[in-house]
N, C-alpha and C positions, 0 to 999 in steps of 0.2 A: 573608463580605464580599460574597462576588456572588450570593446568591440574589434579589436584587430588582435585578440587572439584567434587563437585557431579554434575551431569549429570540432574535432579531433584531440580528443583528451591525449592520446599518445604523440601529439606533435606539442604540447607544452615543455619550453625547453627549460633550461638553467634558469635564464635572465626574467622567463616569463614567473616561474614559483618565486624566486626571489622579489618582484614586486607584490607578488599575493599574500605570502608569507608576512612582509612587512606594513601590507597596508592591514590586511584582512578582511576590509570591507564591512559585512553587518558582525565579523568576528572580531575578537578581540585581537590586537596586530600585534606582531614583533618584532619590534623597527631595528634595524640592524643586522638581520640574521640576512645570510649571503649564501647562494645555494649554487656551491662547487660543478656537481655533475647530477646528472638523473638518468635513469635507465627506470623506462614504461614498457606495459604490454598490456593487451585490449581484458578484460575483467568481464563476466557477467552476456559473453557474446550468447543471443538465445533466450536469453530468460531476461535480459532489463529491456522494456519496449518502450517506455516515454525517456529513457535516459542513456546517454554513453558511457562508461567507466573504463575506467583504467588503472592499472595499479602500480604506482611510482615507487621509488628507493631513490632516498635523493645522499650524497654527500654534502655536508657542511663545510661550508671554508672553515670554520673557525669548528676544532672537533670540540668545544664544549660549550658547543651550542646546547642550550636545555630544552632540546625537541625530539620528538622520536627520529626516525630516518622513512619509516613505513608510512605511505596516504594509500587514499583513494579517491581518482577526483572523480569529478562528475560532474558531465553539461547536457543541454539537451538533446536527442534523438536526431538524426538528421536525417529520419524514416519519415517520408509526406505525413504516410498515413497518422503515426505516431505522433507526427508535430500539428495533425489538426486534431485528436483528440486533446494531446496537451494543452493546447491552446485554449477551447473549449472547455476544460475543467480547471484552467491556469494553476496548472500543478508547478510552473518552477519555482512563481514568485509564493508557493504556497511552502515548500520546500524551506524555501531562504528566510519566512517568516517562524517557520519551526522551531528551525534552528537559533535563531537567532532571539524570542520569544518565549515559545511555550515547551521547550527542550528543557528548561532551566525547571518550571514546573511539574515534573511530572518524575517520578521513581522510575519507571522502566529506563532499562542500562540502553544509552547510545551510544553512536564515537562522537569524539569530541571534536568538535568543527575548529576547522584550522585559517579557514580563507570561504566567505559568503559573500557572492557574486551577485546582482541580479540587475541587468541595463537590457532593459528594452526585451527581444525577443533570447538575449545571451545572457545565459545564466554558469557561475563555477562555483564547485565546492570543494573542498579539501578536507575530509574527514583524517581521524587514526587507523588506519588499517590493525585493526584488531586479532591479528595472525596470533595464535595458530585456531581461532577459533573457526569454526569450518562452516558454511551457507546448509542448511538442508536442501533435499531434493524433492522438488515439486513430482517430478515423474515416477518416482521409486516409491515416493509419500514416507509420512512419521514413522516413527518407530512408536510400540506405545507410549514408552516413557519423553520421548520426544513431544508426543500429543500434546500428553500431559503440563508437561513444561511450558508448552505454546499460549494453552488456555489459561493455566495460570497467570502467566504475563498478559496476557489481555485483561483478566478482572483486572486487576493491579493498574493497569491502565486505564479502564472505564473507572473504579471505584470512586477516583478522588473528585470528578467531574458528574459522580451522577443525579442527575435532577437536580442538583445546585444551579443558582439564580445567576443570570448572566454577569460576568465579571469583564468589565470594562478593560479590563486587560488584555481581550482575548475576542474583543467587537472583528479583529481581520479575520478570524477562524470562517471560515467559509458555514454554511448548516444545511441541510435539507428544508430547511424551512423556512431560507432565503425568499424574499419575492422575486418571482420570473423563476426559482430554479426547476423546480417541476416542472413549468413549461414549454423551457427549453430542452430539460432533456428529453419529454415525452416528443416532440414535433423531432432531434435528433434518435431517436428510436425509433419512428416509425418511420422515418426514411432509408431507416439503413437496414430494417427487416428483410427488404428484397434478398439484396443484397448479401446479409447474413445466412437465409435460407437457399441460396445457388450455394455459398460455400462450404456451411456447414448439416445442411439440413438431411444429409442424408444418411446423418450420424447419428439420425437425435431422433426421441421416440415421437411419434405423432399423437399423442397426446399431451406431449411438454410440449410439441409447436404451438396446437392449439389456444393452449395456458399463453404464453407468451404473446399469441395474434389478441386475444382478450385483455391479456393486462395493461399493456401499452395503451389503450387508450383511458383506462381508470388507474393510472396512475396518481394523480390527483390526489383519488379516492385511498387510495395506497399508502399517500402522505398525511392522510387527517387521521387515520388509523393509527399511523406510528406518531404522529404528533402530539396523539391521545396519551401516550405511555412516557416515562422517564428517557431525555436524551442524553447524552453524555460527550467526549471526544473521540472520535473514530478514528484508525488508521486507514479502513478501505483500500487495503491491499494489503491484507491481513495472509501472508502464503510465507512458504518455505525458504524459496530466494529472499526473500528480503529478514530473515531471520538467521541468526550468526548462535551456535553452539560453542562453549565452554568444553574444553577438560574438566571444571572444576561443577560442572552439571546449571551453569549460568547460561540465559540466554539476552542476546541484545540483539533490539531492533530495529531496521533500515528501512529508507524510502517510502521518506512522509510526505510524499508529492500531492498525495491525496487527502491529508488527514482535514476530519470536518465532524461538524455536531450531527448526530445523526443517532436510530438505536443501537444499543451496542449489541443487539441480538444478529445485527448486519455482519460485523466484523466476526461474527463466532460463527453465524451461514456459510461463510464466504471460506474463511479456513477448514470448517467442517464437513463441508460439500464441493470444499475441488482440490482439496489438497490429499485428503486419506484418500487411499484407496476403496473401494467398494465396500470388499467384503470388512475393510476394518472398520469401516465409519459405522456401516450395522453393527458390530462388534464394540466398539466402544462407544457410541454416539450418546445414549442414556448418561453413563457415566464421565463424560466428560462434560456432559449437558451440568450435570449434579454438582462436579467439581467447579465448573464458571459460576454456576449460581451462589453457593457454598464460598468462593475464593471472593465474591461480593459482600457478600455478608460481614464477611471476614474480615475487611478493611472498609466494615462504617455504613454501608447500602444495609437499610431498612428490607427486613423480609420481607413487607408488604409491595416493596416495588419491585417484589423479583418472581411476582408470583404469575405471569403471563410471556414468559421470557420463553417456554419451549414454543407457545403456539407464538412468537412474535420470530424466533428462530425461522418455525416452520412458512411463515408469510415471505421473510427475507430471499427463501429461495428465489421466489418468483420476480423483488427485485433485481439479482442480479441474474438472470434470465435476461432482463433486459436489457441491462449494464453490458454483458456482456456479447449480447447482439450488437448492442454499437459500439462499444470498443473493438472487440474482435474483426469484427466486418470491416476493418478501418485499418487496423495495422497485419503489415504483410510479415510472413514466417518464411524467412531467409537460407534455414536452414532445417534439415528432420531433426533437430531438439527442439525447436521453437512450434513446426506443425505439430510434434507429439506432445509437447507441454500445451496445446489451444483444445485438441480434440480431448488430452485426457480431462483436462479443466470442466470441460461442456459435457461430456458423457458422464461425469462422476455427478456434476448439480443437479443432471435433469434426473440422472439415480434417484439422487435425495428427496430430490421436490417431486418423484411419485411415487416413493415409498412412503414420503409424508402426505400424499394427496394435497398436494399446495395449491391445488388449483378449486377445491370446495373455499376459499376464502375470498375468491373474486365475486360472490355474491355481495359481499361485505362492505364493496368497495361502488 
C-alpha cells in the first residue's frame, strides 16, 4: 500500500493520510474518515538520525470526526549512513512491532498510534502529537527534577519485565542474547573503529580510546557478564529528544526503534552518561542511581536482583563506547546541532566511564 508514497514525511498529502487513517495498518483503522487539507513542517531536524518526522494538522471533511487534528508521522531516514545502521539493527520493523504489540503492555505514557506502516525497506507512523508537552534538550541536558522524572519512568518501565520468564507474546522482541547478535555487532565495531577514531578521536580521552580498542573484541565476554544478571525490556535510546514533558509534571516516551531485552543498567548508563551534563551527573549520579533502584523495588523487583546494578551501571559505559563508535562513525551531522549533540554525547560517556574507571572490568571479560 505505501510503497509509492513519498519517502518525505512533509510531501504526504490529503489523499495519502486519508488512506492511512482508514486502513491503519498494524493500528486499529477508521474507515470512513476523510482528510480535507493538511499543512506539515519538518519535526526533530538534528536530533532524529534513524528517522524523518514531521508534524501535521490535518482538517476533517466531516468536523465531527472523533480524532484529534494534531500527528506526527514518521518514516525512515534517507541519510545512507543512518539507513545502514537502521538496517543492521532493523529498528523500523521493530518500531511497528512496539506499537502495535508491546505498547499495549507496558505503563509508561506513549502516543497513541494512528496509522502502523511496515512493506519492505518503507516503514509510516502516525502517532498524537501530544502538544503542548515539550521534547527535552540533549545539549543543554536535565534539569534536576527533569532527571528525576526520567529515571523514574524507566524503573516503571524495567519493573514489570524484570527477570520474568520468557512470554511468548513477546518471542519478536529482539535481546542481547540473541544468537549471532554479539557477533555481528562486535566484527560491526571493529570495523568502523578507524573510522570512528579519524572523526572523533581527538575529542576523547586516550585512555577511554584504549578501553574502547580492548573491549571490542571481549565483547562476547561482555555479554555472559550481563547474561549472568536479571534482563528486562530496554528502550536503548534512552535521551532527552525522545522524551516529551507535561505541564502537569508527566512524562511520555518516544522512539522505540531500538527497544530489546537487554540489562536495564544499559538504559540508565546511556541516559546518565550522555544526556546530564558533567558536572550534574557528578552531582546527582549517587542519587539518581538510589532513586532507579528504589523506584524497582517499588513496583515488585526483589531487592536481591538490584544489588549489582551500580557496578552493572558502571560496565554499561563501555558498552556504549562501543555502540556508539559504530553508530556514530556511520551517520553524518548535517548541521551544528547535530555535530554538537555527537561530540557533547561522546565527551560526557567517556567523563563517566573514567570517573567510574570502567575499564578495571575488561579483566572480567
Amino acid at each position: 500500500m505505501i510503497q509509492n508514497f513519498p519517502d518525505d514525511p512533509t510531501q504526504l498529502d490529503a489523499d495519502h493520510l486519508t488512506l492511512l487513517f482508514n486502513d491503519g495498518g498494524l493500528a486499529s483503522p477508521n474507515p470512513g474518515v476523510e482528510v480535507a487539507s493538511v499543512t506539515t513542517e519538518p519535526l526533530a531536524v538534528g536530533s532524529a538520525f534513524l528517522g524523518s518526522l514531521a508534524s501535521i494538522e490535518v482538517t476533517w471533511a466531516d468536523t465531527a470526526t472523533q480524532l484529534p487534528t494534531r500527528f506526527v508521522t514518521k518514516v525512515p531516514t534517507q541519510d545512507p549512513g543512518g539507513r545502514t545502521v537502521g538496517a543492521m539493527l532493523n529498528v523500523w520493523a521493530r518500531e511497528a512491532q512496539f506499537y502495535a504489540r508491546l505498547a499495549p503492555l507496558i505503563t509508561t505514557s506513549v502516543p497513541t498510534c494512528r496509522a502502523n506502516f511496515i512493506e519492505g525497506d518503507k516503514a509510516i507512523l502516525i502517532l498524537d502529537d501530544l502538544h503542548p508537552a515539550r521534547p527535552g534538550d540533549q545539549i543543554k541536558g536535565p534539569s534536576s527534577d527533569e532527571a528525576h522524572l526520567a529515571v523514574e519512568a524507566l524503573a516503571q518501565l524495567h519493573a514489570p519485565f524484570w527477570n520474568k520468564p520468557s512470554n511468548p507474546a513477546l518471542d519478536w522482541v529482539p535481546g542481547i542474547h540473541g544468537p549471532g547478535v554479539v557477533e555481528g555487532l562486535g566484527q560491526a565495531m571493529a570495523s568502523s573503529l578507524p573510522r570512528f577514531v579519524t572523526r572523533f578521536g581527538d575529542l576523547l580521552p586516550d585512555q577511554g580510546l584504549e578501553w574502547l580498542h580492548a573491549f571490542v573484541p571481549v565483547l562476547g565476554g561482555w555479554q555472559r557478564e550481563l547474561m549472568s544478571k536479571p534482563l528486562t525490556i530496554t528502550h536503548a535510546d534512552y535521551r532527552l529528544a525522545n522524551m516529551l514533558f507535561g505541564s502537569d509534571g508527566k512524562i511520555s516516551v518516544i522512539d522505540w526503534q531500538t527497544a530489546m531485552f537487554s540489562g536495564g543498567a544499559t538504559d540508565l548508563s546511556f541516559f546518565l552518561a550522555t544526556n546530564l551534563l558533567v558536572e550534574s551527573r557528578r552531582t546527582l549520579e549517587d542519587e539518581l542511581i538510589r532513586t532507579y533502584v528504589d523506584t524497582l523495588i517499588g513496583h515488585g523487583v526483589e531487592p536481591s536482583e538490584t544489588v549489582t546494578i551500580r557496578e552493572d551501571y558502571e560496565q554499561a559505559h563501555l558498552w556504549w563506547m562501543g555502540m556508539l563508535a559504530n553508530n556514530l562513525s556511520n551517520i553524518e551531522t548535517p548541521d551544528e546541532e547535530s555535530r554538537q549533540l555527537f561530540e557533547a554525547m561522546l565527551t560526557r560517556l567517556y567523563s563517566a566511564a573514567l570517573d567510574a574507571n570502567s575499564g578495571r572490568y575488561l579483566t572480567n571479560y
